[in-house]
C-alpha angles and dihedrals in degrees: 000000000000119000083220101049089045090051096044083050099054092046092056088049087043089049100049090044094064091043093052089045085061100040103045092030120154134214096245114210095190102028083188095052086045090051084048095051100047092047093050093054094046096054081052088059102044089048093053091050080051088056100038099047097054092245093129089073098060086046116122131148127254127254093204123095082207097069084052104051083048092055095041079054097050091052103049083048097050094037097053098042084060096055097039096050088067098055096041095044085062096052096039131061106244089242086060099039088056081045094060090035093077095068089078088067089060100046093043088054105046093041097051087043087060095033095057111037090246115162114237104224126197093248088047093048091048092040102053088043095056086051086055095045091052094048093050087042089059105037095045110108125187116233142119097225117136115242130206110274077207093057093043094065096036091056091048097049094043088051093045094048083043076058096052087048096060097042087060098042091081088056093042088052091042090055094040135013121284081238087052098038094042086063102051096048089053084048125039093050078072087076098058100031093047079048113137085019135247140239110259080216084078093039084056090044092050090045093060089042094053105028117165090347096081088044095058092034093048084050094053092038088059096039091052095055094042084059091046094052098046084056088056097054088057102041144018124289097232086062100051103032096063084041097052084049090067082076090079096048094044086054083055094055091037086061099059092062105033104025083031095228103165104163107122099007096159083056107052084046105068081036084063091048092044093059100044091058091041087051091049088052098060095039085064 
C-alpha cells in the first residue's frame, strides 16, 4: 500500500479523533484513571487488529538487543508523556499547551533523520519547517496572562520525550511487525502510567463519565497510529512524522465549519496554506 495514502489516513483519523475529543468531551474526575482506561481500551484494540489480521502468524521474536532497548525507549516515552499531559494540561491554558506541543516535530525530525541515516534535503527541510511554521502560526494566542513556570517544563520535557517516541517508532516497526509494535507500544506505557497504582472505584467513575465515547475515540486512536506505522515501513521518517502533525492544524480549520470557532479565521487560513505547500514539498 502507498506511504502517501497510509499517511493521509492516519491524518484524517488523526484529525477526527481531535474533533470528536472536543465535541463529545467529558468533565474527568480522576484524569489518571481516565489515561488508564483509555489506554487500556486502546491496547485491546490494537490486540484484536493483531489477531484479526492474521499478523499473529508472521510474529517471531527478535534476536537484537537492539529491538528491545528501542522498545524499552519507546515505553518509558509514551508512558510518561501520558501521565505528564494531565498534569500539565491543569497548570497550562490549552492555546499554550498546543504551542509547546510542537517542540516534539523538531525533535522527531531531526532525531530519525539522524537515527536512520535519512538524507535532509532541501525540499524536506523547507517543507517540515513550513509545517512548523503553520502549527506554531495557529496555536499562537495573544495575551499577557502569566503561565506556570511547572507546567512549562512539564509540558517541554513530556513532548520531548512524545519526540523521542516517534523517532523510534520507524526502528521498533523494522524489528516487529507495525501490528506487533502497535501493541506494545499501547500496552507496556500501562505499566508506568497505572505506577503507584489506582483504586478500580475511579476506573468505574471515569467509565460512566466516558461510556461508548472512549471506546470510539481509543479505536480511532489505534487505527490512526497503525496507519501511521505501516508509512513509516515503506518510506523515511522524515517524510511521514511533519505530514501526521497536519492532523492538529486540520482539526483547527475543521473547527471553524463544524465547532464554529471563528476567531482568527485570515490567519488559520494562510496556516493552512503554509502547510500544504510545506506537505507537497516533502511528498516530492
Amino acid at each position: 500500500m502507498n506511504w502517501l495514502f497510509l499517511t493521509i489516513t492516519s491524518v484524517v483519523l488523526f484529525t477526527s479523533l481531535n474533533l470528536l475529543q472536543r465535541l463529545l468531551a467529558t468533565e474527568s474526575k480522576n484524569q489518571r484513571a481516565m489515561a488508564i482506561l483509555f489506554n487500556s481500551i486502546a491496547a485491546f484494540f490494537s490486540l484484536l487488529i493483531f489477531l484479526v489480521t492474521g499478523a499473529f502468524k508472521d510474529f517471531s521474536l527478535p534476536t537484537n538487543p537492539t529491538a528491545y532497548l528501542i522498545v524499552f525507549i519507546a515505553m518509558v516515552c509514551y508512558g510518561l508523556f501520558e501521565r505528564g499531559r494531565f498534569v500539565a494540561a491543569k497548570l497550562l491554558d490549552a492555546s499554550v499547551l498546543t504551542t509547546v506541543s510542537n517542540i516534539g516535530v523538531p525533535v522527531a525530525f531531526i532525531g530519525a533523520a539522524l537515527l536512520y541515516n535519512e538524507p535532509i534535503t532541501p525540499n524536506k527541510l523547507l517543507g517540515g519547517l513550513l509545517i512548523l511554521v503553520a502549527l506554531l502560526l495557529v496555536s499562537y494566542k495573544n495575551g499577557t496572562k502569566k503561565h506556570s513556570a511547572k507546567g512549562i517544563v512539564i509540558a517541554v520535557l513530556i513532548f520531548i520525550a512524545l519526540g523521542i517516541g516517534w523517532m523510534l517508532d520507524k526502528a521498533g516497526t523494522t524489528y516487529f511487525n507495525a501490528n506487533t509494535y502497535s501493541f506494545l507500544v499501547w500496552t507496556l506505557p500501562l505499566i508506568i502510567i497505572i505506577f503507584p497504582g489506582i483504586k478500580l472505584s475511579a476506573l468505574k467513575e471515569e467509565m460512566k463519565i466516558g461510556t461508548w465515547k472512549v471506546y470510539l475515540l481509543a479505536a480511532i486512536n489505534v487505527l490512526g497510529y497503525l496507519a501511521q506505522l505501516k508509512a513509516l515501513t515503506l518510506t523515511e521518517a522524515t517524510r511521514v512524522i511533519p505530514i501526521v502533525q497536519l492532523s492538529t492544524l486540520f482539526t483547527v480549520l475543521m473547527g471553524i465549519i463544524i465547532l464554529k470557532e471563528r476567531d482568527h479565521i485570515p490567519r488559520k487560513i494562510i496556516a493552512g496554506t503554509i502547510a500544504i505547500i510545506g506537505a507537497i514539498l516533502l511528498v516530492k
